[in-house]
DOROSE-575014 format. One record per residue: residue number from 1; residue in three letters; chain; x, y, z of N, C-alpha, C, O, CB in turn. Coordinates in Angstrom, 1 decimal. Glycine has a CB too. Example, Ala and Ser with C-alpha at 12.3 -4.5 7.8 and 13.67 -1.06 7.14 Angstrom:
BEGIN
  nr rest kette    npx    npy    npz   capx   capy   capz    cpx    cpy    cpz    opx    opy    opz   cbpx   cbpy   cbpz
   1  ALA     A   13.2   -5.7    7.8   12.3   -4.5    7.8   13.2   -3.3    7.8   14.2   -3.3    8.5   11.3   -4.5    9.0
   2  SER     A   12.8   -2.2    7.1   13.7   -1.1    7.1   12.9    0.0    7.9   13.4    1.1    8.0   14.1   -0.6    5.7
This chain:
BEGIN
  nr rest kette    npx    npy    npz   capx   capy   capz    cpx    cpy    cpz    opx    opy    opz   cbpx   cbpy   cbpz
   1  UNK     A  -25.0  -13.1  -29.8  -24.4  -12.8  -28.6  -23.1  -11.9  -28.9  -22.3  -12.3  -29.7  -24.0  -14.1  -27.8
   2  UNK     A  -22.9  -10.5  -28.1  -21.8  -10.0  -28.6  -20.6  -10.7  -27.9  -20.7  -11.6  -27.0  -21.8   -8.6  -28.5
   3  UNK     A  -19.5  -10.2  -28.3  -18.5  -11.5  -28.2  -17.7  -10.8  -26.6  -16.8  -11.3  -26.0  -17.2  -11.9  -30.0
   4  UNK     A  -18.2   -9.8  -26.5  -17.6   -8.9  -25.4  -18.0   -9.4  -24.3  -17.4   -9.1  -23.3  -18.0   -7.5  -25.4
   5  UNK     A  -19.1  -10.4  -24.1  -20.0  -10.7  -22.6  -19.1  -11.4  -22.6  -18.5  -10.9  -21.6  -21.5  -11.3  -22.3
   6  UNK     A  -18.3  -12.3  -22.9  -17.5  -12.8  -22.4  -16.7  -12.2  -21.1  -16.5  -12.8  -20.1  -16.8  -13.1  -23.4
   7  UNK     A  -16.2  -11.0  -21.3  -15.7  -10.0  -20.4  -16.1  -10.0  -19.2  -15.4  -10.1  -18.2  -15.9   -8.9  -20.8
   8  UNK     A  -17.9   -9.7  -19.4  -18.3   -9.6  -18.0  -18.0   -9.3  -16.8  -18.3   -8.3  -16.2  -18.4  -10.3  -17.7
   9  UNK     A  -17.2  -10.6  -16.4  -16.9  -10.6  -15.4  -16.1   -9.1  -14.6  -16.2   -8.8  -13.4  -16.3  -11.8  -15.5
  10  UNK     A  -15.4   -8.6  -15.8  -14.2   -7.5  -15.5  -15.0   -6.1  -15.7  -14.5   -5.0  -15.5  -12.7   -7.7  -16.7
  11  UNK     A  -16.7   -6.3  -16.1  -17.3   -5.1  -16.6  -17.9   -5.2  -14.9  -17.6   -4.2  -14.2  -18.5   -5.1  -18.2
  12  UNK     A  -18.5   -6.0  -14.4  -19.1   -6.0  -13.0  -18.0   -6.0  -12.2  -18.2   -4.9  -11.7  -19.9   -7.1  -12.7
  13  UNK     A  -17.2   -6.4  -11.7  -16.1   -6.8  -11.1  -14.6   -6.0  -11.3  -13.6   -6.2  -10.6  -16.2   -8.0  -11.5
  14  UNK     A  -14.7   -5.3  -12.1  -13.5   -4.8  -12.6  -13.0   -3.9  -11.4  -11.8   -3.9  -11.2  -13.8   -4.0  -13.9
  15  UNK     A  -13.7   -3.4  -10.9  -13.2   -1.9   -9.8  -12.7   -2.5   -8.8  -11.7   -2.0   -8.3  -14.6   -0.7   -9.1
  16  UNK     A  -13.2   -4.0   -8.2  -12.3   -4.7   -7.2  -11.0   -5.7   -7.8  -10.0   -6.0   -7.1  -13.3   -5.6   -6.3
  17  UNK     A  -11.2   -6.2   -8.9  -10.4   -7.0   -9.1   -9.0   -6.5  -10.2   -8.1   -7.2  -10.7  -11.2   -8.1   -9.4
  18  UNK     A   -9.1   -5.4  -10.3   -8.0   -4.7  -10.8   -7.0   -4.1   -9.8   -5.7   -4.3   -9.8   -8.5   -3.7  -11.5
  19  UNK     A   -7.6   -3.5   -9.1   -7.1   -3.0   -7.5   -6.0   -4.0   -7.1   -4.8   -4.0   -6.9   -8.5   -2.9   -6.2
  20  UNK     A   -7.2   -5.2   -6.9   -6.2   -6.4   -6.0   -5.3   -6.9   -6.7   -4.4   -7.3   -5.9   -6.9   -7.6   -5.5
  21  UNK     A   -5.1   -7.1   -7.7   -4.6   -7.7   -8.8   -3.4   -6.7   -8.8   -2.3   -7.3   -8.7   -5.6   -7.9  -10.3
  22  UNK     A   -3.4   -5.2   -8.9   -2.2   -4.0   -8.8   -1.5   -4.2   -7.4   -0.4   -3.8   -7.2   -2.9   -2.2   -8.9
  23  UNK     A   -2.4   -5.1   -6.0   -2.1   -5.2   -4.7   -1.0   -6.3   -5.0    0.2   -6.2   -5.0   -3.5   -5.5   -3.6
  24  UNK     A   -1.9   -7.5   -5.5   -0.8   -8.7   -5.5    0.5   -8.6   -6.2    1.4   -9.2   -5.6   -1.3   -9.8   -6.0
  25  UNK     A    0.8   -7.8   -7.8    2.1   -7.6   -7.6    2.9   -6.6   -7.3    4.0   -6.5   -7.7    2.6   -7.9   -8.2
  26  UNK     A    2.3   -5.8   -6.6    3.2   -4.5   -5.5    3.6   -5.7   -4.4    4.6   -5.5   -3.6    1.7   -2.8   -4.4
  27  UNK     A    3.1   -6.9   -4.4    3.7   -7.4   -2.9    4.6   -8.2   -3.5    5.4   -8.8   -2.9    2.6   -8.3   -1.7
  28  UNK     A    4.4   -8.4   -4.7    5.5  -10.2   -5.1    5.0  -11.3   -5.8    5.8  -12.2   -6.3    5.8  -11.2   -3.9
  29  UNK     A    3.8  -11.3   -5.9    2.0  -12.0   -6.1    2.2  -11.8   -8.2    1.9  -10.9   -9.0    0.2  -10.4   -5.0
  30  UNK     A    2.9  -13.1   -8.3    2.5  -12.9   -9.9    1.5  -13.0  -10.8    1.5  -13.7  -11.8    3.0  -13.3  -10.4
  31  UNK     A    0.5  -12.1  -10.1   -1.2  -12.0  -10.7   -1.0  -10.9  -11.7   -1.3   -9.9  -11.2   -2.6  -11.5   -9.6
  32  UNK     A   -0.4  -10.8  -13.0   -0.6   -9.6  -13.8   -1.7   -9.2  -13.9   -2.6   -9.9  -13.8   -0.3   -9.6  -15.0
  33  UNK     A   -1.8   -7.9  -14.2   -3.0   -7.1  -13.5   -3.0   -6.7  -15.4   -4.1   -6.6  -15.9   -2.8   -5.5  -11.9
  34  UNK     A   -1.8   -6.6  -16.2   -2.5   -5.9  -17.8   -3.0   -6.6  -18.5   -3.6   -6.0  -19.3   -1.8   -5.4  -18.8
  35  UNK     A   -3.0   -7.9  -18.6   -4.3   -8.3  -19.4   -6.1   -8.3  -19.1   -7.1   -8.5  -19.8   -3.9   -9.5  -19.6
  36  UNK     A   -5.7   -7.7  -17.6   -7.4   -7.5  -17.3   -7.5   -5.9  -17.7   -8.6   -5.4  -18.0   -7.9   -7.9  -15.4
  37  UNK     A   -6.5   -5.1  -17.6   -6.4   -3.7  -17.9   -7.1   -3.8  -19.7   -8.0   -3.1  -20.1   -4.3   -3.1  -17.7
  38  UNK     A   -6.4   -4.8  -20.5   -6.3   -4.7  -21.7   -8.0   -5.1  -21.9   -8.7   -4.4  -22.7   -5.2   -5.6  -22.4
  39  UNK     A   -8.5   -6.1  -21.1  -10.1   -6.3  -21.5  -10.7   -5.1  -20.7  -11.9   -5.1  -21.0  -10.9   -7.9  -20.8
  40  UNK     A  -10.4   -4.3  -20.1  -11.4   -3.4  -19.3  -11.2   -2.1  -20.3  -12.1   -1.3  -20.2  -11.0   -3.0  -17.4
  41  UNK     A  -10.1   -1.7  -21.3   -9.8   -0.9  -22.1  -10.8   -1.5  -23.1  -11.7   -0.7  -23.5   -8.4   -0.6  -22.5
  42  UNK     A  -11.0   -3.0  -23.8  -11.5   -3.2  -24.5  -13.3   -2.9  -24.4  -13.9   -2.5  -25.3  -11.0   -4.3  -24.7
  43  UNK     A  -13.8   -3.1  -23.0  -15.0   -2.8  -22.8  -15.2   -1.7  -22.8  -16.4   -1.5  -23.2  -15.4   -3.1  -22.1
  44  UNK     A  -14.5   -0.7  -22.5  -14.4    1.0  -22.3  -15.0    1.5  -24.0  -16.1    2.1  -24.2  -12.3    1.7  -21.9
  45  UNK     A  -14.4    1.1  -24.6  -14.6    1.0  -26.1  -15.2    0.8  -26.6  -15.2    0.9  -27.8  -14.2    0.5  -26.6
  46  UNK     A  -16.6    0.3  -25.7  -18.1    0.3  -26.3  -18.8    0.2  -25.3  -19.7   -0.7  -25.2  -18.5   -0.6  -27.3
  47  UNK     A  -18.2    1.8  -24.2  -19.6    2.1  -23.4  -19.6    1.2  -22.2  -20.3    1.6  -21.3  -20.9    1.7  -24.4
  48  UNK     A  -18.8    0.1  -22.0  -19.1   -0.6  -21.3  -18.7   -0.5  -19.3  -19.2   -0.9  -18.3  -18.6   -1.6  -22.2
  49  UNK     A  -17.3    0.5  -19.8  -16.9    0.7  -18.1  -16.4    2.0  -18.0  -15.7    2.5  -18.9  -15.8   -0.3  -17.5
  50  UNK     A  -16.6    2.5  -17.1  -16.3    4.2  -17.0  -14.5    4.0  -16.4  -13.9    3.4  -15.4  -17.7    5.2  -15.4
  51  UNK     A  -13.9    4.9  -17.5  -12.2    4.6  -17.2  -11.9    5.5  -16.1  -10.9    5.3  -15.3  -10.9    5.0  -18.7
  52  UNK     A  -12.8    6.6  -16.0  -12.0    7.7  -15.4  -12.7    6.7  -13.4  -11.9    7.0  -12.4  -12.7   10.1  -16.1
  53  UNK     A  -13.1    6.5  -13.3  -13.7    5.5  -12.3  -12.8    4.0  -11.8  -12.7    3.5  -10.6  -15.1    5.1  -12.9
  54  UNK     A  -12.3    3.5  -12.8  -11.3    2.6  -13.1   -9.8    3.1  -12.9   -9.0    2.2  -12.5  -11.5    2.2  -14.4
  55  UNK     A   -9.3    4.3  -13.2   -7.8    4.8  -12.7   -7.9    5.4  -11.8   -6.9    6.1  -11.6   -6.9    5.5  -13.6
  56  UNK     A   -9.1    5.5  -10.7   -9.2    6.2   -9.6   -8.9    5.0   -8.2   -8.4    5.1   -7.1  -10.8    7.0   -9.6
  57  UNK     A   -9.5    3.7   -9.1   -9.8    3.3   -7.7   -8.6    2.2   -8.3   -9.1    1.0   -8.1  -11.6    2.7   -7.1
  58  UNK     A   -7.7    2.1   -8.6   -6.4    1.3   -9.4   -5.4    2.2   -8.8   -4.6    1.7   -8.0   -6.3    1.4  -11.4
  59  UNK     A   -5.4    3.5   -9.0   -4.2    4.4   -8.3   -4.3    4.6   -6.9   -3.3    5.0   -6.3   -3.9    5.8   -8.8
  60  UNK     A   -5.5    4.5   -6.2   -6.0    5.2   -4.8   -5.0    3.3   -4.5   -3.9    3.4   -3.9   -8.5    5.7   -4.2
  61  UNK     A   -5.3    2.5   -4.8   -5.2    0.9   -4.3   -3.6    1.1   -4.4   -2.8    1.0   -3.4   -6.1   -0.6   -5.5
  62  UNK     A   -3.1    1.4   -5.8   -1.4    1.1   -6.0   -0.7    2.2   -5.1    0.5    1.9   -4.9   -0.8    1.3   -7.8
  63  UNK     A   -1.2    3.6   -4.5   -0.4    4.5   -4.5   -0.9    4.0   -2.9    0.2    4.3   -2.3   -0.5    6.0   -5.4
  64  UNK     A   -1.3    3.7   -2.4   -1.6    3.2   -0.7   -0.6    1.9   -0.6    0.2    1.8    0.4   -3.4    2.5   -0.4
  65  UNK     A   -0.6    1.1   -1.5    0.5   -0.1   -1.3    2.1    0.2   -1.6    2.9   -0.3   -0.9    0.1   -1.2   -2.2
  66  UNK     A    2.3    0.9   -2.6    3.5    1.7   -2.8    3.7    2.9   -1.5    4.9    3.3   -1.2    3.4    2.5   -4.4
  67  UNK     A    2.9    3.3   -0.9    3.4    4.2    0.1    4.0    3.4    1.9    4.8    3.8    2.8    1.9    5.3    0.3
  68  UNK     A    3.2    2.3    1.6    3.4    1.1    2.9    4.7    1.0    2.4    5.5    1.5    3.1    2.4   -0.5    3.0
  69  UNK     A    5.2    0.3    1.0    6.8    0.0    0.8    7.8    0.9    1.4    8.8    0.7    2.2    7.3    0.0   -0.6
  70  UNK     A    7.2    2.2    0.9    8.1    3.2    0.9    8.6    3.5    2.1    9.8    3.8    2.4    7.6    4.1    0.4
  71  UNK     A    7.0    3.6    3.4    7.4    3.8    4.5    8.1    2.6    5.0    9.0    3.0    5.8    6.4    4.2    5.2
  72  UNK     A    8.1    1.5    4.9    9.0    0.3    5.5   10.1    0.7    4.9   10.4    1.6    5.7    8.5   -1.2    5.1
  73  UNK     A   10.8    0.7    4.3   12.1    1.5    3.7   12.5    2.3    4.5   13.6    2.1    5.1   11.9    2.4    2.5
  74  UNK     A   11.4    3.8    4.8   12.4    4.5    5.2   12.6    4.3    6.8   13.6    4.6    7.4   12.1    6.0    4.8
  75  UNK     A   11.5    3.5    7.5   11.8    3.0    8.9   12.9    2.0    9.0   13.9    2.0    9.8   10.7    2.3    9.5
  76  UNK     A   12.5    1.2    7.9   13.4    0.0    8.0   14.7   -0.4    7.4   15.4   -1.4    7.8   12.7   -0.9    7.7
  77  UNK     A   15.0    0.6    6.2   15.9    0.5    5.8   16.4   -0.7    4.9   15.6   -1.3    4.2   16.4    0.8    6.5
  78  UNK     A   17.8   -1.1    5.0   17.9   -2.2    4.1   17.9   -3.5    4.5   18.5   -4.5    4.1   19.0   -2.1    3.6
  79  UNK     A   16.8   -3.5    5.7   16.8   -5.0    6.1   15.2   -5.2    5.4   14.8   -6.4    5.6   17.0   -5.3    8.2
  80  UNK     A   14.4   -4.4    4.8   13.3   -4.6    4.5   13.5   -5.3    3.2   12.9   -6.2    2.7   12.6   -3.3    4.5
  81  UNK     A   14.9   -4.3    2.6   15.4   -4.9    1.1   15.8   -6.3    0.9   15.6   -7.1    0.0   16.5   -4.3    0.6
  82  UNK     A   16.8   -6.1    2.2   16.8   -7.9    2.2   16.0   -9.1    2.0   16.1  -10.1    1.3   17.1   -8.3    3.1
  83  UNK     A   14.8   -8.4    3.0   14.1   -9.4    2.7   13.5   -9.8    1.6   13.2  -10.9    1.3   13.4   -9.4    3.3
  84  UNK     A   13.4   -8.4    0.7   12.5   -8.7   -0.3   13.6   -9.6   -2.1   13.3  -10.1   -3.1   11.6   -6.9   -0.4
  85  UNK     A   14.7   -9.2   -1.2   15.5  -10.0   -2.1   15.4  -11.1   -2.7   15.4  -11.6   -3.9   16.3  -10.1   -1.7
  86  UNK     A   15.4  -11.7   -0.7   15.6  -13.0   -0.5   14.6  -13.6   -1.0   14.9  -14.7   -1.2   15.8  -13.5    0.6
  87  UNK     A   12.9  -13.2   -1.4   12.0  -14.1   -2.3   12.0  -14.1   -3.4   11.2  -14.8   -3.9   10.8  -14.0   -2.2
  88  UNK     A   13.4  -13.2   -4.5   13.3  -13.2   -5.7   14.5  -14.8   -5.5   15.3  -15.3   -4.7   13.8  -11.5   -6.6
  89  UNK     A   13.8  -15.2   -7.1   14.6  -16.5   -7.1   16.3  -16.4   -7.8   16.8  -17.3   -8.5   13.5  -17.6   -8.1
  90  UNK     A   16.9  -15.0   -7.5   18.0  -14.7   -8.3   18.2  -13.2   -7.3   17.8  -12.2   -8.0   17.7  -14.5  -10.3
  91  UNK     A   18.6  -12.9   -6.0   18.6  -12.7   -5.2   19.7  -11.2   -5.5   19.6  -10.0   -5.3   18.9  -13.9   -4.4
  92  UNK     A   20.7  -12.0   -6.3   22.2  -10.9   -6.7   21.6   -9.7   -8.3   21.8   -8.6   -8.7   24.1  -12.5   -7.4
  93  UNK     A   20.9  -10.6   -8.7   20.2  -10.2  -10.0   19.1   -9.0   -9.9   19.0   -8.1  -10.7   19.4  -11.5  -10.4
  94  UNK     A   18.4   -9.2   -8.7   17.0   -8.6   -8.4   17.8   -7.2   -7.8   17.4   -6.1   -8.0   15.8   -9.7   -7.1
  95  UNK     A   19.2   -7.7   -6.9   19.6   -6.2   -6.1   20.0   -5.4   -7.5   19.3   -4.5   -7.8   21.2   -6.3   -4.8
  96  UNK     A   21.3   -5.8   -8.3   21.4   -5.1   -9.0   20.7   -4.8   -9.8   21.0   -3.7  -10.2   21.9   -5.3   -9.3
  97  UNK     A   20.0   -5.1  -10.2   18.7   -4.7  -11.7   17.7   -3.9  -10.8   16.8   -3.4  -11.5   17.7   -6.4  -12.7
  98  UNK     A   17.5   -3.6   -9.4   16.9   -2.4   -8.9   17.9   -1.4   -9.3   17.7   -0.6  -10.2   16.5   -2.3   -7.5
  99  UNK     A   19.0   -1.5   -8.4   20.1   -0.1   -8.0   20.4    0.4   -9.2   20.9    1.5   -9.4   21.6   -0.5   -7.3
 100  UNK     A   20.1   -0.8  -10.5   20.8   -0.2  -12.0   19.5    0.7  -12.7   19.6    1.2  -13.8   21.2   -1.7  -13.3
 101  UNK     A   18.4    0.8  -11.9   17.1    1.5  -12.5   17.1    2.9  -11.4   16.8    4.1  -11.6   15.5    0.2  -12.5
 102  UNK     A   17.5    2.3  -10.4   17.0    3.5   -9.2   17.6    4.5   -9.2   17.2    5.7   -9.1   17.0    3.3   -7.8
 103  UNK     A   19.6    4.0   -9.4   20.7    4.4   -9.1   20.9    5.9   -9.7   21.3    6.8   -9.1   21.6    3.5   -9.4
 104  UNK     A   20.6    5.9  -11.4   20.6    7.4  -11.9   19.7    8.0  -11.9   20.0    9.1  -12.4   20.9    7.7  -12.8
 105  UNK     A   18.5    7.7  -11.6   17.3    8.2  -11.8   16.5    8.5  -10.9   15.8    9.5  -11.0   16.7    7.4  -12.4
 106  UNK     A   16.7    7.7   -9.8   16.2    8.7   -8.6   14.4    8.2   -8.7   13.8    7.1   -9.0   16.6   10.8   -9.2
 107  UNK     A   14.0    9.4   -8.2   12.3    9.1   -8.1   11.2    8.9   -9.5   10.0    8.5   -9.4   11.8   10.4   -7.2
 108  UNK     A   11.9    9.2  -10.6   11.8    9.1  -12.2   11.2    7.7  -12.6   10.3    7.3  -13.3   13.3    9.2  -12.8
 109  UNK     A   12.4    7.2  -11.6   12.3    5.1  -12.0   11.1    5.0  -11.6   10.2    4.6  -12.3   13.5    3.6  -10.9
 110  UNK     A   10.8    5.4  -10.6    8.8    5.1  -10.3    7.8    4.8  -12.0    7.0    3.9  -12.5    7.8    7.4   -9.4
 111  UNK     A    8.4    6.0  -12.4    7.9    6.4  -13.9    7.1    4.6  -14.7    5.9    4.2  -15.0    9.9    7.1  -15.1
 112  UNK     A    8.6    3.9  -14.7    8.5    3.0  -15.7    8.8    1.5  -14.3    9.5    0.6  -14.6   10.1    3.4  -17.3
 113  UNK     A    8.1    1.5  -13.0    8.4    0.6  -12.0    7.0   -0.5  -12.6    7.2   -1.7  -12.8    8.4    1.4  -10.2
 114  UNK     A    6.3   -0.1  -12.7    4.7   -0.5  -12.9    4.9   -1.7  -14.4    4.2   -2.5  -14.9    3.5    1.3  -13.3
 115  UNK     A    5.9   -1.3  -14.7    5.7   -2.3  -16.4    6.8   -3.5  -16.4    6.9   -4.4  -17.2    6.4   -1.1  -18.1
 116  UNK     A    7.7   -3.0  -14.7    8.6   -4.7  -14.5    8.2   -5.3  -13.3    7.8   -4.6  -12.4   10.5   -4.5  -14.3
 117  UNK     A    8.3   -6.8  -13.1    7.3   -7.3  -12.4    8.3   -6.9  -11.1    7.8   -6.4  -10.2    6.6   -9.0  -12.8
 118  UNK     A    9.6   -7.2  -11.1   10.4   -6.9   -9.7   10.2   -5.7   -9.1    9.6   -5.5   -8.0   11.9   -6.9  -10.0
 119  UNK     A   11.0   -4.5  -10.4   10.8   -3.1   -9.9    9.5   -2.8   -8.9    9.6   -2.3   -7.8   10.6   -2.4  -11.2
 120  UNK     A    8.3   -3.3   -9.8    7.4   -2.8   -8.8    7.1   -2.8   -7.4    6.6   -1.9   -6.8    6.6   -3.0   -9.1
 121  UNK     A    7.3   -3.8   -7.1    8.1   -4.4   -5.2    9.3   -3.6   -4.7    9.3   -3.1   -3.6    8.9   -6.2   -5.1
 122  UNK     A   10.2   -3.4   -5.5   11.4   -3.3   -5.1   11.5   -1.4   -5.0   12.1   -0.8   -4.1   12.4   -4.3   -6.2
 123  UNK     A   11.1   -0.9   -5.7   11.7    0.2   -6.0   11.2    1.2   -5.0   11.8    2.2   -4.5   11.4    0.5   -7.5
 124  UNK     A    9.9    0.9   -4.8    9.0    1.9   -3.5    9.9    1.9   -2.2   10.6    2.9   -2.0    7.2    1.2   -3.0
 125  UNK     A   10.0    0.6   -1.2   11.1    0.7   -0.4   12.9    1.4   -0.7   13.5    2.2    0.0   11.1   -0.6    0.1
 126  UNK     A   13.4    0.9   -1.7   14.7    1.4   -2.2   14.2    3.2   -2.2   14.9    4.0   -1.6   15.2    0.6   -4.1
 127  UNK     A   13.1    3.6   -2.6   13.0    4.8   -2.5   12.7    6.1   -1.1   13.0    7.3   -1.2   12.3    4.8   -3.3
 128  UNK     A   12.3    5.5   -0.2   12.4    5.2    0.9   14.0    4.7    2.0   14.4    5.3    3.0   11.4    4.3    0.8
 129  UNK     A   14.5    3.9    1.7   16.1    3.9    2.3   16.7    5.1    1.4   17.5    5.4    2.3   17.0    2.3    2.1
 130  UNK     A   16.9    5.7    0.6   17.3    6.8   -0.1   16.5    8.2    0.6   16.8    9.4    0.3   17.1    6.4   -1.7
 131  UNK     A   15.5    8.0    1.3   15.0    9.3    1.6   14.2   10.5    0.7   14.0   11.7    0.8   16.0    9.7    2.1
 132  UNK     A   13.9    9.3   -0.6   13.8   10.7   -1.3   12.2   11.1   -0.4   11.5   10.3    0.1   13.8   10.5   -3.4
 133  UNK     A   12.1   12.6   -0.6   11.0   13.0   -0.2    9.8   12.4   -0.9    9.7   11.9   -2.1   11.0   14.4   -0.3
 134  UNK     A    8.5   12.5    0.4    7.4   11.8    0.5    6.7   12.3   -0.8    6.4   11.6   -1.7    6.7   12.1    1.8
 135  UNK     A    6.5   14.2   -0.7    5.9   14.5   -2.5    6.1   14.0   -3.5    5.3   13.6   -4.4    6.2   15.5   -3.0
 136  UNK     A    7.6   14.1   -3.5    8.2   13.8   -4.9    7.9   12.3   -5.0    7.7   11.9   -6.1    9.8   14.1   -5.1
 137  UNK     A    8.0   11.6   -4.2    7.7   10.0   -4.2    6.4   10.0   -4.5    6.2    9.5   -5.6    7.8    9.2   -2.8
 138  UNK     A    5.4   10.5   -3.8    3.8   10.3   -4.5    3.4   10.7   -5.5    2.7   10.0   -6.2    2.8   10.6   -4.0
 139  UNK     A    3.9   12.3   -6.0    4.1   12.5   -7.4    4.4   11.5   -8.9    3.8   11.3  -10.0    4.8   13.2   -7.3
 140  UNK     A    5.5   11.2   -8.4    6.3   10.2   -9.5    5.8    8.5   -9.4    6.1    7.6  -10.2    8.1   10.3   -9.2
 141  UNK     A    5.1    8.3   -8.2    4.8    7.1   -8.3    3.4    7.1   -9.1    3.2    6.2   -9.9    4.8    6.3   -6.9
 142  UNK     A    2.5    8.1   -8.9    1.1    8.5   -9.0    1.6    8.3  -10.7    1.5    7.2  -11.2    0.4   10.3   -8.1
 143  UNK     A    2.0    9.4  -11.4    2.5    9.5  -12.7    2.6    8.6  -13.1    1.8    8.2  -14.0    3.3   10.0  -13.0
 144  UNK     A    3.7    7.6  -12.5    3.9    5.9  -13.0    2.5    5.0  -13.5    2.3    4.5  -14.6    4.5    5.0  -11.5
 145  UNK     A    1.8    5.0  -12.3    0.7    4.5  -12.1   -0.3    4.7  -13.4   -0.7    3.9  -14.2    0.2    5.0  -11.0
 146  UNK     A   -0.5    5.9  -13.2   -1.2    6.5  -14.3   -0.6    6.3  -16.2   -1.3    6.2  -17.2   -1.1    8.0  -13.8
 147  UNK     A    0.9    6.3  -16.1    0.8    5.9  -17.2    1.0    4.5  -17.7    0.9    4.0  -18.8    1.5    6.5  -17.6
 148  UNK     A    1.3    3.9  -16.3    1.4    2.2  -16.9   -0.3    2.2  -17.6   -0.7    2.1  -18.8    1.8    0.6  -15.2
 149  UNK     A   -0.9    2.2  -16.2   -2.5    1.9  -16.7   -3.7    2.3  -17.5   -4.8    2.0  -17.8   -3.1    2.0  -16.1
 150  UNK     A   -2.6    3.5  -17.8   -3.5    4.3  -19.4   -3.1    3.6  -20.7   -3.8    3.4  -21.7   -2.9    6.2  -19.7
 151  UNK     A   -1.4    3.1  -20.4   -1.3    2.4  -21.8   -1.8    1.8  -21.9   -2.2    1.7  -23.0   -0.5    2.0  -22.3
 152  UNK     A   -2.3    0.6  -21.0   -2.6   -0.7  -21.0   -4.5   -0.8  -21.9   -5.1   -1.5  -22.7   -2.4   -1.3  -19.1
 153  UNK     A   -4.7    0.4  -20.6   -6.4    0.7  -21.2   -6.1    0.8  -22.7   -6.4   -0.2  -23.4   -7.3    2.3  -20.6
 154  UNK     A   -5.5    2.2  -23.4   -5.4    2.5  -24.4   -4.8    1.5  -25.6   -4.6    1.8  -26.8   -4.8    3.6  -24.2
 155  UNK     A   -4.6    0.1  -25.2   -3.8   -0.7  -26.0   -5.5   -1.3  -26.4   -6.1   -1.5  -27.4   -2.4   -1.7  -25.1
 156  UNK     A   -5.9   -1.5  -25.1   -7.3   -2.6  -24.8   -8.3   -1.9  -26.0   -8.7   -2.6  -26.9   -8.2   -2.6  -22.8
 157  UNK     A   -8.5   -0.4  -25.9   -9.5    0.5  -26.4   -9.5    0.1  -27.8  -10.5   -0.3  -28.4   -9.3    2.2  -26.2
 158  UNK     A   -8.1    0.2  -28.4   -8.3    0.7  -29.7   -7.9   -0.7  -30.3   -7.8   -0.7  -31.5   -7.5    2.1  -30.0
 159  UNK     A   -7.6   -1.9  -29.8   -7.5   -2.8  -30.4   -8.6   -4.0  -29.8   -8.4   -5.2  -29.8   -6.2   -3.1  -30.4
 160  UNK     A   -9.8   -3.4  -29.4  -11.1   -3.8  -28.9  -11.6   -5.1  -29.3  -12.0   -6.1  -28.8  -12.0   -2.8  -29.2
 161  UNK     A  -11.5   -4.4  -30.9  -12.4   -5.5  -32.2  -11.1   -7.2  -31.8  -11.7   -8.3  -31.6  -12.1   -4.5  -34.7
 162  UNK     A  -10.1   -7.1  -31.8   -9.0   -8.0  -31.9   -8.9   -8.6  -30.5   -8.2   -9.5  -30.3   -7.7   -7.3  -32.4
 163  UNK     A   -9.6   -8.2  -29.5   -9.6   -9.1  -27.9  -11.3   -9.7  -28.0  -11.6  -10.8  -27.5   -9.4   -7.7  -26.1
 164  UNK     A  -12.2   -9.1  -28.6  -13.7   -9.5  -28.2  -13.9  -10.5  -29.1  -14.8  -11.3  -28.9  -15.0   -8.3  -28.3
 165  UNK     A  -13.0  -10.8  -30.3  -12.9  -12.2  -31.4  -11.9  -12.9  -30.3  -12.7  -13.8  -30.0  -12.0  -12.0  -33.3
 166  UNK     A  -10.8  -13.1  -29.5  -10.5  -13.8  -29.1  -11.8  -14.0  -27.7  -12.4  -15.1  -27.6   -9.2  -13.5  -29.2
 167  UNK     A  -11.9  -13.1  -27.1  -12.7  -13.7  -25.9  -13.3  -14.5  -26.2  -13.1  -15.6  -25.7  -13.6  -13.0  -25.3
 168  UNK     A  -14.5  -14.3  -27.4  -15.8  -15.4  -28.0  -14.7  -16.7  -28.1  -14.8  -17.6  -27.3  -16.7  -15.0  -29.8
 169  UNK     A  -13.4  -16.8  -29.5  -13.4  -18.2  -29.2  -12.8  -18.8  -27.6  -12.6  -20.0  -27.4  -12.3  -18.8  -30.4
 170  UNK     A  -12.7  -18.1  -26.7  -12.3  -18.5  -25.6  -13.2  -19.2  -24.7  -12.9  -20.0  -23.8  -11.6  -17.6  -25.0
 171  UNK     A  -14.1  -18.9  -24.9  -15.7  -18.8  -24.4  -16.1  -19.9  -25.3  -17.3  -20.2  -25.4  -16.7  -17.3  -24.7
């Protein structure tokens, strides 16, 4: 038996449950989406799942949920932030450690939002009460997207042999 069927589930299933998994923590939802990134890179790696099919329907899903933030932001401004404060369990922590990522960087922070579990909630609306433009926002979030989930694949790909020995004993 190769030790990869274990996977399965993420070789059939992968195109919906990566999406949702990028849905639940764009909302707050602490479902990490990279260790299924890292088995779907690992299957990629032998044939098993088409990647360029996999960062299509991962960014069409993240860059639709990041654009809802954004627009609540720029309708709603900082009462949207509030709220989203008030579900971090460190309320003073969560404001500053956005404003300290957003504050010099602007639409950039999108870049590296995808790899902290807060940022990624937080930063799409903050970018939005700031007004930065809609392009430059989908640009830089899109980029983000793309490179969180290429590393993650490219971590999975090439360290393939070292996840499909753990899957089997997991299995």
């Amino acid at each position: 038996m190769n030790p990869l069927d274990g996977l399965q589930l993420f070789e059939h299933y992968g195109l919906i449950i990566l999406p949702a998994l990028a849905i639940a923590e764009q909302v707050g939802i602490p479902l990490p989406a990279a260790p299924v990134l890292l088995a779907v890179g690992a299957l990629a790696a032998h044939g098993r799942v088409n990647i360029p099919l996999v960062l299509v329907t991962l960014s069409a899903a993240a860059l639709a949920t990041d654009l809802a933030w954004y627009d609540l932001g720029r309708r709603h401004g900082a009462r949207v932030l509030e709220h989203l404060y008030r579900w971090s369990s460190k309320p003073d922590d969560c404001r500053r450690g956005a404003e300290a990522i957003f504050a010099p960087h602007g639409a950039r922070s999108m870049l590296i939002a995808k790899f902290l579990p807060g940022p990624t909630t937080i930063l799409p609306p903050l970018a939005g009460v700031f007004a930065v433009g809609r392009v430059r926002f989908v640009l830089h979030d899109l980029a983000g997207v793309l490179l969180w989930a290429l590393t993650w694949l490219a971590a999975g790909y090439f360290f393939s042999d070292g996840i499909a020995m753990i899957a089997s004993r997991a299995s």
